[in-house]
N, C-alpha and C positions, 0 to 999 in steps of 0.2 A: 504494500500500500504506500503510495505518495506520502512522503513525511509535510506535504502541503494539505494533505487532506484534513478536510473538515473535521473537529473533533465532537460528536456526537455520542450521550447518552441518552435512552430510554428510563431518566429518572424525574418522579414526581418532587414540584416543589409543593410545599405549603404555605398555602396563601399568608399574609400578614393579620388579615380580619377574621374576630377570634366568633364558637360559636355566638357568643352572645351579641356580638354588632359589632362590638368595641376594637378599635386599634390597639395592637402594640405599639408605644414610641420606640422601644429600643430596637436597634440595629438599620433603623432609617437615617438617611444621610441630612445633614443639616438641608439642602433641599427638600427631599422626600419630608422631612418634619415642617419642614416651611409652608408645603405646600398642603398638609393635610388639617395643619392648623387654622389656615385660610377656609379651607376647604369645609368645617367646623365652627367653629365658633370665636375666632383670632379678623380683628379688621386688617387689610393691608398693611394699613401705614402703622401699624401694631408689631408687622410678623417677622422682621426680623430681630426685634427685640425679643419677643417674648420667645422666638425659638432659641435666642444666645440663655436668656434665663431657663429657661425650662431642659440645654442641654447641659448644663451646669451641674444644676439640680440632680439630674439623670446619673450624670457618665464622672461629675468632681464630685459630688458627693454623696452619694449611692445610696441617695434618696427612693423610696417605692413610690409615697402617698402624696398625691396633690394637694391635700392638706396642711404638709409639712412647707410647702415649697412659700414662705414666708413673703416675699418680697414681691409675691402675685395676690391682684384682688382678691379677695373670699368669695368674689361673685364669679370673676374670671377662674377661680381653683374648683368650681364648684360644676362649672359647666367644661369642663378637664374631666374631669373624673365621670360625666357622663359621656363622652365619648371616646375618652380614650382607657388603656390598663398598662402598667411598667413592670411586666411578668419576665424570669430569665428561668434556666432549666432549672427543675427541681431536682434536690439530691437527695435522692433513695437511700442509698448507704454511703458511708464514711468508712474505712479503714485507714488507721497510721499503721507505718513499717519501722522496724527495729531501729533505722536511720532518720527514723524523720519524716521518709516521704508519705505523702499523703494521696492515697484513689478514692475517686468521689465515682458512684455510681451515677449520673441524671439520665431524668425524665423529662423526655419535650413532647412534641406534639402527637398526637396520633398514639402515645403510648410507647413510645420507642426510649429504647436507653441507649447510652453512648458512655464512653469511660475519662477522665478526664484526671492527671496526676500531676501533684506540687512536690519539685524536689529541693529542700533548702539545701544552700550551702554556704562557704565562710563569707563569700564574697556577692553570694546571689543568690538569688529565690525565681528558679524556672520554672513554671507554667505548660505543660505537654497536655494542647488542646487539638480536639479531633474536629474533622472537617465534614464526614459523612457519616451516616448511621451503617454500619458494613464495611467494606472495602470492594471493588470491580479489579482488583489489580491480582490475585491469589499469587502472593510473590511465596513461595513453596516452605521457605524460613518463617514466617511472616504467622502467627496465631490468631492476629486479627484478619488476615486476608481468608480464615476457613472460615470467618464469616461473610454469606452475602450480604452481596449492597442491596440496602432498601432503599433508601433515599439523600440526596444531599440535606446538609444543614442550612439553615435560612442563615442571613446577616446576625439577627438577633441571636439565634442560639448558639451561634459562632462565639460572638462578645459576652452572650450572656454566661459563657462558661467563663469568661475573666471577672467578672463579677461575682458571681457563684463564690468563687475563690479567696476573691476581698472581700464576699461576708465573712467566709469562716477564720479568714486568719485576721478580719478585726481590723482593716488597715485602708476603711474611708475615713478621710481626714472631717473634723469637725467644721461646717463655716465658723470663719472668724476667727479660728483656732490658728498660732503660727503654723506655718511651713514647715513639714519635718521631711528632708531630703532623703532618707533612710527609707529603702524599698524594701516591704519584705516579698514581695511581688514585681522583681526587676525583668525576668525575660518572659518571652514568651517564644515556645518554637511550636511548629503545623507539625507535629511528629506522631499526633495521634489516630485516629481510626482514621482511612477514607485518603485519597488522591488529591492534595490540595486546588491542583491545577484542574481537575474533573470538576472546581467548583468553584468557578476562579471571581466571577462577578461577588457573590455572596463572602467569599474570604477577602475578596480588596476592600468590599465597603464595610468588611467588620473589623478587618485591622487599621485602615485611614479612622472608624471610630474611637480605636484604642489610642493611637498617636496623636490624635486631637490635643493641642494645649490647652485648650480651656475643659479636659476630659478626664481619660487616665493617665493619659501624657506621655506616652511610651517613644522611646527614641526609636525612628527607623532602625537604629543600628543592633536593637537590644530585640530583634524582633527575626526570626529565622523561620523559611520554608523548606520543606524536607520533600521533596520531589520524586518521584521514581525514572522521572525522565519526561513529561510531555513535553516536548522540542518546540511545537510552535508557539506554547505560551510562555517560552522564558524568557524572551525579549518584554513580553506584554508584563510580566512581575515586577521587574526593572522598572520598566516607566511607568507603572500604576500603584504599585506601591511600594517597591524603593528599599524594600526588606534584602537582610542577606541570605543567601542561597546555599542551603542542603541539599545534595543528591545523593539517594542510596543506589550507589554504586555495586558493591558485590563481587563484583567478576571482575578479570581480567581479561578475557575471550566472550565474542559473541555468542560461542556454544556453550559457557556455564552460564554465562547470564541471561540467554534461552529460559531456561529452568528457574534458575531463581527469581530472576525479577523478568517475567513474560511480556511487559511491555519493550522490553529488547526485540521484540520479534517486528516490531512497529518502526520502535526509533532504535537503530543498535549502537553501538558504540563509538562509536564515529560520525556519526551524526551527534548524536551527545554531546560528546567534545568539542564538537564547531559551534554550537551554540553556547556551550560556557565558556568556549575562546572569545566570545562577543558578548558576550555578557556587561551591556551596558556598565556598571555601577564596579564590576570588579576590581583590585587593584590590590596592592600589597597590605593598606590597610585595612581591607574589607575584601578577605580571601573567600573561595568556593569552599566549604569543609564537603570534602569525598566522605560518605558513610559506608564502612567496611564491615560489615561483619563475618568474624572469622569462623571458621564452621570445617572440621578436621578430616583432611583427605580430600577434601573439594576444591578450595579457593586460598589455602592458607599456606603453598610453597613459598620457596625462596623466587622461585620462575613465576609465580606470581605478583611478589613485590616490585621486581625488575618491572615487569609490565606495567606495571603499576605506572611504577617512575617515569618510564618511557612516555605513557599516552601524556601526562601529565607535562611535562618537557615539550615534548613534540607539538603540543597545542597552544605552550609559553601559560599556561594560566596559575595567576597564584593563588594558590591552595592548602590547605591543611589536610593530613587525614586522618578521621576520626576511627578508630581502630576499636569494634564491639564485642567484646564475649559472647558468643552465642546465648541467650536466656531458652534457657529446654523448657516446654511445655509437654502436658500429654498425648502421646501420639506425635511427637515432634519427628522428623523422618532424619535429621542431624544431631550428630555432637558437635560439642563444643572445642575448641584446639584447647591443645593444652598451653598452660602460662608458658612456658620454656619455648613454645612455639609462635606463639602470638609477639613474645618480647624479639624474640629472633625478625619477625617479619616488621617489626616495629624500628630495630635496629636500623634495618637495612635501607629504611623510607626514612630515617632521622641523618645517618651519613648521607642520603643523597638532597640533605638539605633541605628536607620537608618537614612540620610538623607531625609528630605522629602518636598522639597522645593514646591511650590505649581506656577507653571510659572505662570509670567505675561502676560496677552493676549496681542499682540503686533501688527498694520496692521489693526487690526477686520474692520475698515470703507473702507478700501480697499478692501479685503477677501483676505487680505494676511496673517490669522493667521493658529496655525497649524491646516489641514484637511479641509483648507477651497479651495488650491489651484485646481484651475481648469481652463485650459483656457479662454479669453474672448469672442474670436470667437465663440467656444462654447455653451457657455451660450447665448450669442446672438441669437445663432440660434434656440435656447428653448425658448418655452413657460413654465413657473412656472409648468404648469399641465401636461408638457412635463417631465420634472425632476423630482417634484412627482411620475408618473407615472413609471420611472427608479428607486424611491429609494421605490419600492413598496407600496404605500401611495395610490395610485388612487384606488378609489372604483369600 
């Protein structure tokens, strides 16, 4: 197929208008709010004010009730509240992990859950939010990809899982209260369920949400998309929302990464690389991070590093790579390299001049490390021999 070719899903969106009438504000673009506020009960020469107040409200200080939003009439909050609702995903379960990290199970529309994990650390508090309910990609490593895709996520339940977040860890700021520069909610990466790029309208206007100064204020730079590879939209990430760029990479040949990551079969490897060799926005201080996960007897030679280095080189792009222990799930159809091996292949990418950190597994007692995320309901509803049987392992 034409790496030009149209990129098309057969996936349902969810309208914004809730059953009862009422609009969601959240995940509407200060337009879209501008215009519905008009649209309602906001006079013109009104509506760009009261959407700068009302986004305030919303997205600086994690305001729900139009009641609260002080600085608006009682008459103008009153007729707010009849037509619109400031709903984000509900969180079914909560579990912490031995480290810290935190898996929120939510609930959005339609009944559907999606997984969503906060992992603190010395320097940063990252965010691994999902983009669809399923995944369309069944990358064969990958736990959440033996879940089908049901549908993308709206704008709103995109942002509204960074919200979700900053209720539980307590970290919207008071009006009037000073400025406290301390994030406990500093990054955000697209690393979790779902193809970001499969859903690329609904994730540009929920992350331009997040980055918003007058909102959650998130710096472009603090903000990563994790990719599989859709080639025609990675120029479009670049100029649309200006985030840094994750590709789970995997292979070093066309023919492993066939198998692992199957959208290879579409855009392969070399095509890849000409698009992150133009990569708008790239440069030595806002590198490509390559996502490797290592996985024993497959992808984890020394003649694999070499290749590594080579495409890397060959295409001038500057890069980090992010070196993953394979996280085993039930039914997983790989192990994991061993340490002595992974450091070996980590070596050999640090002498030739590359970053090559090797992550920390973070969650793993939860199954909130990466590849592991998969709803619980889910899994509940499987039998072991059930999921074997999905990750083609049943005899």
């Amino acid at each position: 197929m034409s790496p030009n070719a149209p990129i098309t899903q057969d996936v349902l969106t969810i309208p914004r208008k809730l059953p009862e009438g009422k609009i969601n504000l959240v995940g509407l673009t200060r337009d879209q709010l501008r215009a519905v506020l008009i649209e309602h009960c906001t006079p013109e020469k009104q509506a760009n004010m009261r959407t700068g107040q009302i986004w305030q409200w919303i997205y600086q200080w994690g305001v729900r009730d139009f009641a609260e939003m002080t600085n608006l009439a009682k008459a103008y909050r009153v007729q707010l509240a009849e037509h619109f609702v400031i709903e984000i995903p509900e969180v079914v379960t909560r579990q912490v992990s031995e480290d810290g990290t935190r898996k929120y199970l939510c609930r959005i529309a339609g009944g559907h859950e999606v997984e969503v994990v906060y992992i603190p650390e010395e320097d940063r508090g990252t965010l691994c939010i999902s983009s669809q309910v399923g995944c369309t990609l069944t990358c064969s490593f990958c736990h959440t990809g033996t879940q089908k895709l049901v549908r993308n996520l709206t704008a709103a339940e995109i942002v509204g899982q960074v919200m979700m977040a900053r209720d539980d860890l307590d970290e919207w700021p008071v009006p009037g209260a000073p400025k406290d520069e301390t994030r406990l909610l500093s990054n955000i990466v697209l690393m979790g369920m779902g193809e970001p790029l499969y859903n690329f309208e609904n994730v540009r206007d929920a992350m331009k949400i997040a980055m918003d100064p007058e909102g959650i204020s998130l710096s472009r730079r603090r903000i990563t998309l994790s990719t599989s590879g859709v080639v025609p939209e990675i120029a479009r990430t670049a100029k649309e929302i200006g985030c840094l760029l994750a590709i789970s990479f995997h292979a070093t040949t066309d023919e492993t990464r066939d198998v692992l990551v199957p959208i290879n079969k579409r855009w392969n490897i070399e095509e890849l690389l000409e698009a992150l060799a133009s990569y708008p926005n790239v440069s030595n201080s806002e590198r490509i991070t390559f996502e490797y996960v290592m996985l024993d007897g497959v992808n984890d030679s020394d003649e694999d590093a070499h290749r590594l280095i080579d495409h890397i080189k060959r295409h001038n792009i500057p890069a980090k790579i992010n070196l993953i222990p394979f996280n085993e799930w039930p039914g997983a159809p790989y192990k994991r390299s061993s340490n002595n091996r992974i450091r070996a292949f980590a070596n050999i990418i640090y002498h030739a001049g590359y970053a090559s950190p090797i992550r920390k597994t973070r969650g793993e007692d939860i199954m909130a490390a990466c590849g592991q995320l998969k709803s619980a309901t889910e899994r509940a509803r499987k039998s072991r021999k059930q999921i074997e049987a999905e990750a083609g392992l049943s005899k």
